[in-house]
TIVO-754651 format. One record per residue (C-alpha): x, y, z; residue number from 1; residue in three letters. Coordinates in steps of 0.5 Angstrom, whole numbers, m for minus. Example, Ala and Ser with C-alpha at 12.3 -4.5 7.8 and 13.67 -1.06 7.14 Angstrom:
2
+-------+-------+-------+-----+------+
|     u |     v |     w | pos | code |
+-------+-------+-------+-----+------+
|    25 |    m9 |    16 |   1 |  ALA |
|    27 |    m2 |    14 |   2 |  SER |
+-------+-------+-------+-----+------+
//
This chain:
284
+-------+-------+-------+-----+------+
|     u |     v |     w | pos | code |
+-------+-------+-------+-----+------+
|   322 |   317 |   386 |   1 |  UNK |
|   314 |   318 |   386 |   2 |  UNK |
|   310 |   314 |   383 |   3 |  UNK |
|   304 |   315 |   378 |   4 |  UNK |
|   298 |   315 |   382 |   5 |  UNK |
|   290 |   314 |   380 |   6 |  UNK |
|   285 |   315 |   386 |   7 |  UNK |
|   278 |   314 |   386 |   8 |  UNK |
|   274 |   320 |   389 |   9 |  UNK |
|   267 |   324 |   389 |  10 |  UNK |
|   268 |   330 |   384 |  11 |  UNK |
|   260 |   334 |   386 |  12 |  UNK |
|   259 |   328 |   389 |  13 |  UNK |
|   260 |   324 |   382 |  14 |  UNK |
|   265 |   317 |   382 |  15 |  UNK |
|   270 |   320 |   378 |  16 |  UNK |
|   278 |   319 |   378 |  17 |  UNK |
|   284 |   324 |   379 |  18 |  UNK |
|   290 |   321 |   375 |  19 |  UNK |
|   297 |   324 |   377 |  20 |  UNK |
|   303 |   323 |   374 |  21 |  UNK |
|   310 |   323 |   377 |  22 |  UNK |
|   312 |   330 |   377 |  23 |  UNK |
|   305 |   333 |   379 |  24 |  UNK |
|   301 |   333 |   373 |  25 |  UNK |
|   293 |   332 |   374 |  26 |  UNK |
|   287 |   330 |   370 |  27 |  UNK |
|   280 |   329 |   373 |  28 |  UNK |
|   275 |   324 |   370 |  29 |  UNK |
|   268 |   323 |   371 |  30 |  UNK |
|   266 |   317 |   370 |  31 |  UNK |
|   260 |   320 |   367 |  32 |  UNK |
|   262 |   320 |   360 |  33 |  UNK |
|   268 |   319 |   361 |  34 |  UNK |
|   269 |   326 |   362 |  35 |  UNK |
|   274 |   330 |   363 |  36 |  UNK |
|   273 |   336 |   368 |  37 |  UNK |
|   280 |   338 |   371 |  38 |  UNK |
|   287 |   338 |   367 |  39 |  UNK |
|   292 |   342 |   372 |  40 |  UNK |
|   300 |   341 |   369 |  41 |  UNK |
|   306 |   340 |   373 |  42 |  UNK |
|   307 |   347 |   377 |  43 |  UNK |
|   302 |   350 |   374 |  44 |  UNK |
|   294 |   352 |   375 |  45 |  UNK |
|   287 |   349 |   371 |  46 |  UNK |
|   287 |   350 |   363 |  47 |  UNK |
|   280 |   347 |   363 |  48 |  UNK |
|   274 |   351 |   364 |  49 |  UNK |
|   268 |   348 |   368 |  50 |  UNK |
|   262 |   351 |   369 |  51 |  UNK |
|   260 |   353 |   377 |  52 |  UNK |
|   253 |   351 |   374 |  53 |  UNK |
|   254 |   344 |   371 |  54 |  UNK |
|   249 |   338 |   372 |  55 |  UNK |
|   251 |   331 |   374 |  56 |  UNK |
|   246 |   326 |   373 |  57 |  UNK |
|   244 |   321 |   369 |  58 |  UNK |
|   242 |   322 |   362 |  59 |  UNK |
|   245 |   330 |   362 |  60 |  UNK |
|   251 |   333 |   359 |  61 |  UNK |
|   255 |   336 |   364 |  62 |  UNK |
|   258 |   343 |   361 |  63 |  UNK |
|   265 |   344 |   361 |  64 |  UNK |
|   272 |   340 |   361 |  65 |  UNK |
|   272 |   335 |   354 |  66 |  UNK |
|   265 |   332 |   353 |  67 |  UNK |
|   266 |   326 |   348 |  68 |  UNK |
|   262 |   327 |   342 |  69 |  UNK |
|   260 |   321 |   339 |  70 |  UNK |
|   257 |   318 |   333 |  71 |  UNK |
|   254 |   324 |   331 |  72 |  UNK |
|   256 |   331 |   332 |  73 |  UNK |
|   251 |   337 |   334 |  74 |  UNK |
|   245 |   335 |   331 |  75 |  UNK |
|   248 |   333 |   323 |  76 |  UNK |
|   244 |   327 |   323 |  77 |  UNK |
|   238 |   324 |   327 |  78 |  UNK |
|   240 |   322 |   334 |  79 |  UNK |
|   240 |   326 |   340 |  80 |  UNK |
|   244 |   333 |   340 |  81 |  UNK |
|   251 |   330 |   340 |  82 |  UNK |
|   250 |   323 |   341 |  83 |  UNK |
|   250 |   319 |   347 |  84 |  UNK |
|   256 |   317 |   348 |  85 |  UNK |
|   257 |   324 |   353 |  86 |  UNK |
|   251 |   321 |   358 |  87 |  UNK |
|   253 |   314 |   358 |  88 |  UNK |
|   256 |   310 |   364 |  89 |  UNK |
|   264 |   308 |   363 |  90 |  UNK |
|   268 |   303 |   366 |  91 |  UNK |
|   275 |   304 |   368 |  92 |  UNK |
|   280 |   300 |   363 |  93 |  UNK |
|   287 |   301 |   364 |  94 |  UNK |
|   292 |   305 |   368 |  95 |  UNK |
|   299 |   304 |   366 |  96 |  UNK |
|   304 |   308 |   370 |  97 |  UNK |
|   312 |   310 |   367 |  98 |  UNK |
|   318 |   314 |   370 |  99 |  UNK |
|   314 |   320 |   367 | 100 |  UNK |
|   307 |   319 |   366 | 101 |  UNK |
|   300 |   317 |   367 | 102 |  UNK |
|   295 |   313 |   362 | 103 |  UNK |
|   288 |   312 |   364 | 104 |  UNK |
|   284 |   309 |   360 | 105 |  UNK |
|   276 |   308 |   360 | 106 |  UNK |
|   271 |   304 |   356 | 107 |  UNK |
|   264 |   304 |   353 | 108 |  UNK |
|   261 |   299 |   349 | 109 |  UNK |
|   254 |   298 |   346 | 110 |  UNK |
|   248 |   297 |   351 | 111 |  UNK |
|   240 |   297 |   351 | 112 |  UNK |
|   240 |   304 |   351 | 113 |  UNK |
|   245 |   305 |   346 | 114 |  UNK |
|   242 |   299 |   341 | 115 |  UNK |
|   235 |   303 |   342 | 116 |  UNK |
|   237 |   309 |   339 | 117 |  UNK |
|   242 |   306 |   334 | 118 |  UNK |
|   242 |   299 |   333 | 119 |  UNK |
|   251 |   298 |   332 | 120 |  UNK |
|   256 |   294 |   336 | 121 |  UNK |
|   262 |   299 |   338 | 122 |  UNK |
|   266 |   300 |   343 | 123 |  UNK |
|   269 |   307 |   344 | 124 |  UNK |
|   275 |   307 |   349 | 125 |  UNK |
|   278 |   314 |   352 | 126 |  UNK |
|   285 |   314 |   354 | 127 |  UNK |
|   288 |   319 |   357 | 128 |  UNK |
|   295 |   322 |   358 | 129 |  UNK |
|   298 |   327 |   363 | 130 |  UNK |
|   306 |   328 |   364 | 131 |  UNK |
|   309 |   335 |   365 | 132 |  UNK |
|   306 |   341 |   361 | 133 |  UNK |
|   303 |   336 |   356 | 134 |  UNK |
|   296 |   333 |   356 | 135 |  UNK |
|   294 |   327 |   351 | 136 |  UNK |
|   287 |   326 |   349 | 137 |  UNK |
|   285 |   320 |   344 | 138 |  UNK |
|   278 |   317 |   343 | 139 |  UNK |
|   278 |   309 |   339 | 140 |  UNK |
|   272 |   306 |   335 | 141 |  UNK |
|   272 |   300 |   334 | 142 |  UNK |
|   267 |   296 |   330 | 143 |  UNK |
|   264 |   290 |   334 | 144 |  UNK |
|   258 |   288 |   328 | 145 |  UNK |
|   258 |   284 |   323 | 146 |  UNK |
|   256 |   290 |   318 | 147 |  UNK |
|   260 |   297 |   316 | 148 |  UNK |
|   257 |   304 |   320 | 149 |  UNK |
|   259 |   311 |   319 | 150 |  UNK |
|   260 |   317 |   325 | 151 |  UNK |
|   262 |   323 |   326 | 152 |  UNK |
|   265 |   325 |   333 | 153 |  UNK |
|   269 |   330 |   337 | 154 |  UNK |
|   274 |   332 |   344 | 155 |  UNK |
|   269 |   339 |   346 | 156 |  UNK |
|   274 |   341 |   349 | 157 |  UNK |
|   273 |   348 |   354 | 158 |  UNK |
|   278 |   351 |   355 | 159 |  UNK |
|   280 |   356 |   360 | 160 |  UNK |
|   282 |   363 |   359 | 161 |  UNK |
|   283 |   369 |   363 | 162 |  UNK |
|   279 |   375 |   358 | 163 |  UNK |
|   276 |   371 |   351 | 164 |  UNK |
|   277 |   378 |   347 | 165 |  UNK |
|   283 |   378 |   349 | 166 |  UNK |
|   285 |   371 |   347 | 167 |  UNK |
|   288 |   370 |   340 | 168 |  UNK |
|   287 |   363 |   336 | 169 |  UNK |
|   293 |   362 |   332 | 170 |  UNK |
|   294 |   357 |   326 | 171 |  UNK |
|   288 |   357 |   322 | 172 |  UNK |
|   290 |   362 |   316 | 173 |  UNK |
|   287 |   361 |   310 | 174 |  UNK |
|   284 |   354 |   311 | 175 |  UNK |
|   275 |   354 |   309 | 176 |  UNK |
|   271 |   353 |   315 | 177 |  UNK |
|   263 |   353 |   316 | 178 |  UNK |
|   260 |   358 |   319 | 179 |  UNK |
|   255 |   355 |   323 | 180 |  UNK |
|   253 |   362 |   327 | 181 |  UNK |
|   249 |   363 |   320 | 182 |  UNK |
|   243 |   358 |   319 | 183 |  UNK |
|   245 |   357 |   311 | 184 |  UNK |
|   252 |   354 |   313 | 185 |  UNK |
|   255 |   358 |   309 | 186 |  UNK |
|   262 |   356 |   307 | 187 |  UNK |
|   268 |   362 |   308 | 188 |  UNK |
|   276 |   362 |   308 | 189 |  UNK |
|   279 |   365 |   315 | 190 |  UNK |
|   283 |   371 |   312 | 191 |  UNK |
|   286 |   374 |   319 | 192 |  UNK |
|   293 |   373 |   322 | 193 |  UNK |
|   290 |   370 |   328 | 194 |  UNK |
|   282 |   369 |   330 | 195 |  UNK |
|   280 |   374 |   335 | 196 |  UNK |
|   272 |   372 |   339 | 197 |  UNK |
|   269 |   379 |   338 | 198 |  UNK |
|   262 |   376 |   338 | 199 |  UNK |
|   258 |   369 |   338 | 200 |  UNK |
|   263 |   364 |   334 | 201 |  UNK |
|   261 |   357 |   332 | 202 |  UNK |
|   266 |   355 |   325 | 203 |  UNK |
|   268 |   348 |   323 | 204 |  UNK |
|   275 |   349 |   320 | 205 |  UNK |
|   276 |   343 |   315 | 206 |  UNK |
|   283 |   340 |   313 | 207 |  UNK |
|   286 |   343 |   319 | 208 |  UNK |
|   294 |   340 |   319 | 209 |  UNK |
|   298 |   344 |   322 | 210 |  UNK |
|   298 |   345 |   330 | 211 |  UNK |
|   295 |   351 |   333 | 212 |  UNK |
|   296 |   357 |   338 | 213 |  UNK |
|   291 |   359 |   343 | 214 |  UNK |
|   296 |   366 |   346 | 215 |  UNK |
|   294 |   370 |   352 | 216 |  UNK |
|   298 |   375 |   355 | 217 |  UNK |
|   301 |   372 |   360 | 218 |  UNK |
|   299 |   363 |   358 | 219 |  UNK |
|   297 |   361 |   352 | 220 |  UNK |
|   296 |   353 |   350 | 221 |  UNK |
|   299 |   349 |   344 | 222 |  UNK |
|   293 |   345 |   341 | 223 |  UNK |
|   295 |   339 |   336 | 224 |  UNK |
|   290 |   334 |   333 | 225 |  UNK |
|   292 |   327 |   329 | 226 |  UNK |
|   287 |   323 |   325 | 227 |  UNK |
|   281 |   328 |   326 | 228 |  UNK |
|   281 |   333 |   320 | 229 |  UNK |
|   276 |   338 |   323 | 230 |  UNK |
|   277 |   344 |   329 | 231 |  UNK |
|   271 |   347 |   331 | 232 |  UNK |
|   272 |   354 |   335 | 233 |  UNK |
|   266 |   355 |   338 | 234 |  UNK |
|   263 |   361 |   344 | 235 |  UNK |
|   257 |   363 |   345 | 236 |  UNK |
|   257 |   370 |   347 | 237 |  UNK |
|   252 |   375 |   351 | 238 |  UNK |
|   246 |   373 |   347 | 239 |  UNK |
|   246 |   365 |   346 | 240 |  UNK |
|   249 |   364 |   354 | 241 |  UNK |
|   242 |   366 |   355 | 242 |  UNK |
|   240 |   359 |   353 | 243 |  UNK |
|   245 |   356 |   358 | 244 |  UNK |
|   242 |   354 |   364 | 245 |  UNK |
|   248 |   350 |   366 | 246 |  UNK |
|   252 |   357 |   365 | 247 |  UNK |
|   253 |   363 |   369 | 248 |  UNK |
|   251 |   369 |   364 | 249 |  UNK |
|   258 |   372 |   364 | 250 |  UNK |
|   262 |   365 |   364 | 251 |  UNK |
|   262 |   366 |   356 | 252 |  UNK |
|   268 |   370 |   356 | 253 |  UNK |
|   272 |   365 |   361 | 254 |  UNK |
|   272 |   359 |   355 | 255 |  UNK |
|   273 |   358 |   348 | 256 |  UNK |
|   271 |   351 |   346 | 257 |  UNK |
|   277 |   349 |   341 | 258 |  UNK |
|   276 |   341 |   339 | 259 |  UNK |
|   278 |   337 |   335 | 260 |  UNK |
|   274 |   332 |   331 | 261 |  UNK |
|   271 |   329 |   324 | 262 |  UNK |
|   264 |   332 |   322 | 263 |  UNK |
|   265 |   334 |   314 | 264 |  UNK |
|   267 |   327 |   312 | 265 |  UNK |
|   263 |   322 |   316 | 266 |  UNK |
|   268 |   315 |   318 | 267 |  UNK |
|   265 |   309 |   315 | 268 |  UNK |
|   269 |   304 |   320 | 269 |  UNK |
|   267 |   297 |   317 | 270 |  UNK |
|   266 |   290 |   321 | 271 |  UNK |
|   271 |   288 |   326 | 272 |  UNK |
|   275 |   296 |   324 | 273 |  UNK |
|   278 |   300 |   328 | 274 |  UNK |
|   279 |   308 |   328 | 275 |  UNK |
|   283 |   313 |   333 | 276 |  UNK |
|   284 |   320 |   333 | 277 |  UNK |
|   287 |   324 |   338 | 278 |  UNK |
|   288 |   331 |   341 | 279 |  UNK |
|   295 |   334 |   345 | 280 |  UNK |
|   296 |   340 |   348 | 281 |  UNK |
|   301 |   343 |   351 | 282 |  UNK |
|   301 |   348 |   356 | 283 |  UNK |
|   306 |   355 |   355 | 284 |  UNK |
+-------+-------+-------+-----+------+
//
């Protein structure tokens, strides 16, 4: 019977693992960031989108797969654009192997650049799960001082598609949202039967509880979040990918960020604490 396997290779000549489970599903991992730049389900074809361009070095963030955000979001506070947790060096943790998947998991902890720009004890720890046509993501917080912290944080998640006018998102009828595309954020109700990406999007859905559909003609992709209350839909469409210069002009419309997160509502985790939040998706 094959065995749930986890190699080290070079991905763009960057450490990384490729985690395979027993029936042919696969994730790469960088260890930069802990970075998820590859998930292929069993039988199946990539559902990440990664840019031809990204960057792999120390200190930058790499452009595609699921960046973690962590522990601020966008630049709703005073740190670095998405905080630090995206650029900085895991360690492997764990692998754990059954009859029908694969779990990694990787581990970051406060460090002398950490403390410089936000001077808290945590340990973050991604694991990552693969089995058939379901992928599993699940970031935990926990809390190593002495005193309370608050964060904001989100699974950026890039997903491939084939053409984005023609991919609909399903699900997020009726819920609020912030439009982040204007700069006085204003506050707005979804009203469509499905979201279709005609222009630059860039909204935080708020208090979003039920799965979501990211239907194309021939593929779509179950997306689901746990413990994280907030979806962020974001494409930066023709004008905003001008600013990119990790991103082919026309690659805006091979993506759509979908990502699960908590951003209205910061986590306060108090000393010895512990949060989870966790993003699945299910490849149709």
């Amino acid at each position: 019977m094959p065995q749930a396997t986890v190699e080290d290779i070079l991905y763009h000549d960057a450490p990384a693992l490729r985690l395979q489970s027993p029936d042919g599903a696969s994730a790469i991992i960088l260890l930069h960031g802990a970075q998820v730049v590859s998930w292929i389900p069993a039988g199946g074809q990539e559902r990440l989108y990664m840019s031809e361009l990204a960057q792999i070095a120390p200190g930058k963030a790499v452009r595609g797969g699921i960046p973690v955000i962590f522990p601020q979001f966008s630049t709703l506070g005073p740190l670095p654009r998405h905080g630090f947790a995206r650029t900085q060096a895991w360690e492997r943790q764990s692998l754990r192997a059954e009859a029908d998947y694969a779990m990694l998991t990787l581990r970051l902890a406060a460090n002398e650049s950490t403390r410089a720009i936000w001077p808290h004890a945590f340990a973050l720890e991604l694991s990552i799960s693969v089995t058939g046509n379901r992928f599993d993501i699940e970031l935990e917080v926990q809390n190593e001082g002495e005193d309370a912290f608050t964060f904001t944080c989100a699974l950026h998640t890039y997903l491939r598609v084939k053409e984005v006018e023609e991919a609909h998102l399903e699900g997020l009828n009726g819920h609020r949202y912030t439009d982040c595309t204007d700069t006085a954020r204003p506050q707005r109700t979804d009203t469509g039967v499905f979201l279709a990406v005609e222009a630059e999007t860039d909204r935080i859905y708020h208090q979003v509880e039920r799965p979501l559909l990211l239907r194309e003609s021939r593929q779509s992709v179950g997306i689901n979040a746990e413990n994280m209350p907030d979806i962020v839909v974001w494409n930066p469409w023709e004008h905003s990918v001008k600013n990119f210069t990790d991103m082919p002009p026309k690659d805006f419309r091979r993506m759509l960020c979908v990502e699960a997160a908590a951003i209205e509502t910061p986590i306060e985790l108090a000393a010895g604490g512990i949060w989870w939040g966790r993003q699945t998706l299910i490849a149709m």
